[in-house]
N, C-alpha and C positions, 0 to 999 in steps of 0.2 A: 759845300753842300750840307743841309739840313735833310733830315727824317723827319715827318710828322704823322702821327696814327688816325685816320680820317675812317669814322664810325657816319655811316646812314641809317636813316630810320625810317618807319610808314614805308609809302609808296617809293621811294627812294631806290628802298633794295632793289626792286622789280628792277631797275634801270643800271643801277652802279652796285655791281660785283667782284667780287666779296662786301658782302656789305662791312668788313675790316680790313684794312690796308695801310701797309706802311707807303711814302709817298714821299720822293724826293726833289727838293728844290733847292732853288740858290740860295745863301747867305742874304739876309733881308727882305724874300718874299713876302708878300700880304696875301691877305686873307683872300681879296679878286685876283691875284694870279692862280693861286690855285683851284679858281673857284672856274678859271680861263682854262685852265691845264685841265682839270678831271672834262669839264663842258666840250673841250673839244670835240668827244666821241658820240655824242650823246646830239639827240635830235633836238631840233632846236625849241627853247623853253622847259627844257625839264629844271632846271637849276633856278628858273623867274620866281620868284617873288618867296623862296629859304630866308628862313633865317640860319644863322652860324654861331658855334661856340666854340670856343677856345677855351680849354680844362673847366671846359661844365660852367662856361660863366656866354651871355649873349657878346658875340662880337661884334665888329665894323668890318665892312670893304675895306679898309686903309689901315687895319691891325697888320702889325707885323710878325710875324711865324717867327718861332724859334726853336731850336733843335728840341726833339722829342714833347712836341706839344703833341697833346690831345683835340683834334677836330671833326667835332658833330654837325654833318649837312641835315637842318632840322626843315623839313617841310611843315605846312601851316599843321596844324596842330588840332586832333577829335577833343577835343573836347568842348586813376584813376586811373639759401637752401633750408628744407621745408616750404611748409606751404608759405609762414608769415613772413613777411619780410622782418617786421619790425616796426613797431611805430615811434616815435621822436618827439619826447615832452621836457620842457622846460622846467628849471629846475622849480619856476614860480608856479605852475599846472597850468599855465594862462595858455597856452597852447601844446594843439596835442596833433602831431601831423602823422602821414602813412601810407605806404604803399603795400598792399595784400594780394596774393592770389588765394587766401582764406576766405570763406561768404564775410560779406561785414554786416555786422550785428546790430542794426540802427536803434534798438531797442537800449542794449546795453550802452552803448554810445552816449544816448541821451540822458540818459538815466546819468553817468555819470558825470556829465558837464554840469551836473544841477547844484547850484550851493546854497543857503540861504539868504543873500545877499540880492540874489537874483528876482527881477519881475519879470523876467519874459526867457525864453529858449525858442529861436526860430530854427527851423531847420527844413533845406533843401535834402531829397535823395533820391538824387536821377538813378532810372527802375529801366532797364533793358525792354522798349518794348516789343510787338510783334508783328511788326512791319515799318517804312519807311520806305513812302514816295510811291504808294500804292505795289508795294515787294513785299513779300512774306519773309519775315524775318526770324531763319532758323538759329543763329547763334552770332554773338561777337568775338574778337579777340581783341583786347588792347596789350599794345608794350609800349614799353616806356625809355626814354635813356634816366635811369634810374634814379645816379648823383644829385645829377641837374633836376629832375622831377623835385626832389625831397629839397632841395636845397631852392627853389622860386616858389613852393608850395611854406614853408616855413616861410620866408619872406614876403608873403602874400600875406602868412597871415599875423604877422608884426606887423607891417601897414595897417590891416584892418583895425587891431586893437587899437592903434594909434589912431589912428582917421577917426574913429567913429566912436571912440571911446568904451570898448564892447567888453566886459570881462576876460570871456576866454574865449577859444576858436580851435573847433578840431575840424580837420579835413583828412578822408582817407580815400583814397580811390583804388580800385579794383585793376589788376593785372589779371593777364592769363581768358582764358576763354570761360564765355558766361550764359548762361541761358538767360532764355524770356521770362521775366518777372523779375531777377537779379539786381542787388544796387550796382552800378558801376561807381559813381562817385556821393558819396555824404560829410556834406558841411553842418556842424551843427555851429551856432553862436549864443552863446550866454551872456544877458546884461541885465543893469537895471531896470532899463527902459525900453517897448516894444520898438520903436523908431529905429533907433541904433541899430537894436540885433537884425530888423528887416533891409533896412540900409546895410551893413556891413553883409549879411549873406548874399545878397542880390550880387554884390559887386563883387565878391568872392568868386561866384560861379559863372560871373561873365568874363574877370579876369584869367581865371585858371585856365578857362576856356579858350582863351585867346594865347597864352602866355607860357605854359606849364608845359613840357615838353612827352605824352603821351596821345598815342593814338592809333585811330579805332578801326580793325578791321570786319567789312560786315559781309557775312554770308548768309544768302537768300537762297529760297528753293529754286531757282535759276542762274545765278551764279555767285563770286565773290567779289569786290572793291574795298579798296581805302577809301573810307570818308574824308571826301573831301575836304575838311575843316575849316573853319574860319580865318583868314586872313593875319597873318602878324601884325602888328602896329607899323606906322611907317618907321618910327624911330628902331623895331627891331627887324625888320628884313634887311635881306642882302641882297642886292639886284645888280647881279652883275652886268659887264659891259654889252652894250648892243649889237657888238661886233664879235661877242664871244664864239657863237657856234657858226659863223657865216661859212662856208666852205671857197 
């Protein structure tokens, strides 16, 4: 028999409690037997269309579990001690990433991406606002599974600089609960040329969106939900078997 520590996130918790649990299986299980094992109890379709990690990295249905792995049941995805976490810059300054439940400073931000090198600074900075879907929108909460956040948020954005050839790239997104008019999440990009930087930020905040593992809880002056999120790529969901929760 194998242990594995199996962490839920978002909407998840609401369903599988403790949202931390140690979790035993046989020698050589995969990633869909356990995905069979927890789904058992569980109404059918809550587990459709997760993605899964295995120690903070995206897995497959047909990984194999090994004694004291770490696995993350990530539903699709909102999309970002002391207050800072921390932000994470490269030795070359080319990138500058971070997760805060500090306000973030978009002002300073920008201001520092600027080199003389540069003809352009584009910048995205998604602002909390005050409603959504015709609901009055009293406050967010976002969490994140943290590792995994900072570490596909880094990776995001070395692709960027590489794809589109862009100087530098900060992205820092907001944890913890935020009021209306707050950044939740700011990408700035530094380049030469305006092209690039508009390209590389577009694609930044549709990927992190899709891909980066926080997300959004939203409370309205009549009740609370998880946002929904947008869908994982197919190459990163996990869909387990059709047969998983049949009774």
């Amino acid at each position: 028999m194998i242990q594995v520590r199996v962490l839920t996130f978002g909407v998840l918790k609401d369903w599988l409690e403790p949202s931390e649990a140690m979790v035993g299986l046989r020698e050589g299980a995969t990633v869909a037997e356990l995905l069979d094992l927890l789904g058992a109890s569980l109404p059918t379709g809550v587990l459709h269309s997760i993605a899964v990690s295995v120690n903070a990295e995206y897995a497959t249905a047909s990984d194999v579990l090994r004694d004291g792995d770490e696995v993350g049941l990530l539903p699709p995805v909102s999309g970002g001690s002391g207050d800072d976490q921390g932000d994470q810059r490269d030795d070359d300054a080319a990138i500058l990433i971070g997760l805060t439940r500090a306000l973030i400073d978009a002002e300073e931000l920008v201001a520092a991406s600027k080199e003389g090198e540069d003809g352009a600074v584009v910048v995205f900075d998604g602002i909390v606002r005050n409603h959504t879907r015709e609901r009055q929108t009293l406050y967010l909460d976002y969490e994140a599974y943290e590792e995994m956040a900072r570490r596909q948020m880094r990776e995001l954005a070395t692709e960027a600089c590489s794809r589109f050839g862009v100087r530098q790239v900060t992205m820092v997104h907001r944890l913890g609960r935020l009021e209306v008019g707050e950044t939740s999440v700011l990408i700035v990009v530094a380049s030469a040329h305006r092209a690039q930087a508009f390209e590389a930020c577009r694609w930044l905040i549709d990927i992190l969106k899709k891909t980066v593992p926080i997300w959004k809880k939203e409370t309205f002056v009549d009740g609370t939900v998880w946002a929904a999120g947008e869908p994982f790529p197919a190459a990163l969901a996990v869909m387990p078997r059709e047969d998983s929760h049949e009774e």
